[in-house]
Structures are given as structure tokens and as C-alpha cells.
N, C-alpha and C positions, 0 to 999 in steps of 0.2 A: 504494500500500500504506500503510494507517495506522501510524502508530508507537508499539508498547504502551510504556509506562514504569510501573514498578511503585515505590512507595515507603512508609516507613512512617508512617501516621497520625499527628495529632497532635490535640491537641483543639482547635486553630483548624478543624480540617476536621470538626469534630461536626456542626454545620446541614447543612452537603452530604449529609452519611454518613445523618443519619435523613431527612432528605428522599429520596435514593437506596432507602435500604429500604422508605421507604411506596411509593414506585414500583414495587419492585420484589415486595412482598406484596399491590398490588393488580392487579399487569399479569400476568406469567408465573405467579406461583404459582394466577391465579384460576381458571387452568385445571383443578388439579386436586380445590378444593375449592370449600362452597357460600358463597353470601353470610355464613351464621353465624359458618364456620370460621375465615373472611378475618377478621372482626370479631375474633373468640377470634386469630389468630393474634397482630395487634397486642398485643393482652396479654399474649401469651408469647412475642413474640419481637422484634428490636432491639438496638439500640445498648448495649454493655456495657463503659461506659469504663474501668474496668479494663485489660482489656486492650490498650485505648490508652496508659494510663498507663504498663502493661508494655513498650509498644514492641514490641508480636508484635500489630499488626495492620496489615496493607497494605491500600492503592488501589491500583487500579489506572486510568491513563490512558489515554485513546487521543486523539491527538494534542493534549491539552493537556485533555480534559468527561473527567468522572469515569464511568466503565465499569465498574466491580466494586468489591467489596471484601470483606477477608474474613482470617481472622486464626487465631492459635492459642494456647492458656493453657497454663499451667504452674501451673493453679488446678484446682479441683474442679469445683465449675460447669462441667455439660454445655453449659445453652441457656439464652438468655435475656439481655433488656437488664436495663437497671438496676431497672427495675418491675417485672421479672417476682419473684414471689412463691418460692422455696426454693434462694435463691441461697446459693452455700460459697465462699469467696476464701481458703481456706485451701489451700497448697501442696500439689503433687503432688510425688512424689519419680523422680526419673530410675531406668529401670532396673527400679524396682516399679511403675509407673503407667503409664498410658499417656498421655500428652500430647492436649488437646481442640482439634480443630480448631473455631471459633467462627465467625458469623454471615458465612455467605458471602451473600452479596448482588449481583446483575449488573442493571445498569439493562437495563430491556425491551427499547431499545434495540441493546441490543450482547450479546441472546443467540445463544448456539452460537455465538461468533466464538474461542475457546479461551482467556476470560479468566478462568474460572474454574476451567481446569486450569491456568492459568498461578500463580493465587494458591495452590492446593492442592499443586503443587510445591515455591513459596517457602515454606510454611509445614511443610509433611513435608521438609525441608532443614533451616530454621531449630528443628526442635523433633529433629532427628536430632544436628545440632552442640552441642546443649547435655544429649543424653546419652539421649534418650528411644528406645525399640526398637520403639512400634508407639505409635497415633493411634487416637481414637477421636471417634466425632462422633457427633448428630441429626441426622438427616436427613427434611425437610421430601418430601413426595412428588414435589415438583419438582427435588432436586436427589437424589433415589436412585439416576437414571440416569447420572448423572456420576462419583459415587461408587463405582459397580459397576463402570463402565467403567475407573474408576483404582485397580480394587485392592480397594475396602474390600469385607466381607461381613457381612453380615444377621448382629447378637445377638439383637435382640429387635424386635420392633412394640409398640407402647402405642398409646393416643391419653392425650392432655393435656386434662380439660376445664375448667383453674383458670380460661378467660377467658370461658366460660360456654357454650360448643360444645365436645366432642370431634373435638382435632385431630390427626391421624392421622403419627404420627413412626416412625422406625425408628431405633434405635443400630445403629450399624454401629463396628466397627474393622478396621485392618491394621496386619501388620508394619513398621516403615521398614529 
């Protein structure tokens, strides 16, 4: 049996963490979009050190290689790394907001093994202890099924096409 360890980021662990997501936006997610969308995805989606700085974002390991990762704001900013274009880092307030579960990520490797329910617990935990009553996210068509299965429900569908394809997202939120 492998042994999961979960811990919070730091910015020595940046090169992992976007190497990890390019993995992981051209391995799992290409399943459910075209070659264009993948290309637009990179521009709208990634590493948001912020919320590294915050300290609300976790890795996860599996016996020592980096397996997931994936995190939650106490900022506005729905989606998006550092490049993505209509980004807000101005606070969310507990109680009136809902708290943004941010850039989950699972190397191709180690999908369906429960590393991503594993982060999405840690983070609706960590965003429940500091006073938040429900979460809300984007969700990428590859991670909807995860999402439903834990809870969240469909606000809205859009597609995104600031990276130059419309990519096809759904906001989803739930109570904690």
C-alpha cells in the first residue's frame, strides 16, 4: 500500500507544481477537450502563487513523487495562475463569501487513486476552520465528476475564450 502525505506548499516547490500541471493539462484533461482548448487552457489556467504565499495550498505525496495538488483562497479570484488575465486578490469575507477552492491538479499518473478527494477534504476543512459556510470552485470538465460526487452542484456553465479557444468550465459551489 503506498503512503499518501499531504503538506502545505511552498515556493521552493513552484518548478514541481507547474511542471505537474503541464502534465496534468496535457495527459487527463486531453481527454475531454481539442488540441485548441488544451493550448487556451495553458493560458487560463496554473500556478497562482498567491495562494502559496497564503499557505492554503497543499501537495500531495505518494510515497515520497509529487501526486496532486490543489489548494483554497480566501481571495476573489475564481481561476487562474499568475498570467491569466482578470485576476482580484482582494479578500473574501467569512460568512458573506464563499471560500474558492483553487487549481487542483493530479499527475496522470496517480488518477482515480483518491488524491484529489483527499486535497478537497483538506481544503473544505481548512476554509471551514477559518469561518467560511460553503466553497465554491471552476471546474475544468475533467474534474466535474469529482466535484458532483463530493457534494458541489452546477451554478453556471460559460466557456473562457481569453486564451484564444473557448474552454468549456462550470462554477459549481457547496455548503461546508
Amino acid at each position: 500500500m503506498s503512503a499518501f502525505s499531504i503538506r502545505i506548499a511552498t515556493e521552493a516547490d513552484i518548478p514541481a507544481l507547474v511542471a505537474l500541471m503541464d502534465r496534468s493539462i496535457s495527459g487527463p484533461l486531453a481527454a475531454f477537450l481539442t488540441p485548441d482548448q488544451i493550448a487556451a487552457s495553458r493560458k487560463l489556467m496554473g500556478l497562482d502563487s498567491q495562494i502559496i504565499a497564503d499557505r492554503t495550498y497543499f501537495i500531495v505525496e505518494v510515497d515520497g513523487v509529487l501526486a496532486g495538488c490543489g489548494g483554497w483562497s480566501r481571495r476573489i479570484t475564481t481561476y487562474g495562475g499568475d498570467h491569466t488575465p482578470g485576476r482580484e486578490p482582494a479578500l473574501l469575507h467569512p460568512g458573506t463569501d464563499a471560500a474558492r477552492v483553487r487549481a487542483m491538479y493530479t499527475a496522470p499518473e496517480f488518477v482515480r487513486r483518491g488524491i484529489g478527494r483527499l486535497i478537497l477534504q483538506v481544503c473544505e476543512d481548512a476554509a471551514r476552520a477559518e469561518g467560511y459556510d460553503r466553497a465554491e470552485l471552476v471546474a475544468t470538465m475533467g474534474g466535474e465528476p469529482l466535484y458532483l460526487a463530493s457534494g458541489y452542484r452546477e451554478i453556471e456553465r460559460f466557456e473562457d475564450d481569453r486564451g484564444g479557444a473557448p474552454v468549456p468550465l462550470v462554477r459549481m459551489g457547496k455548503p461546508l
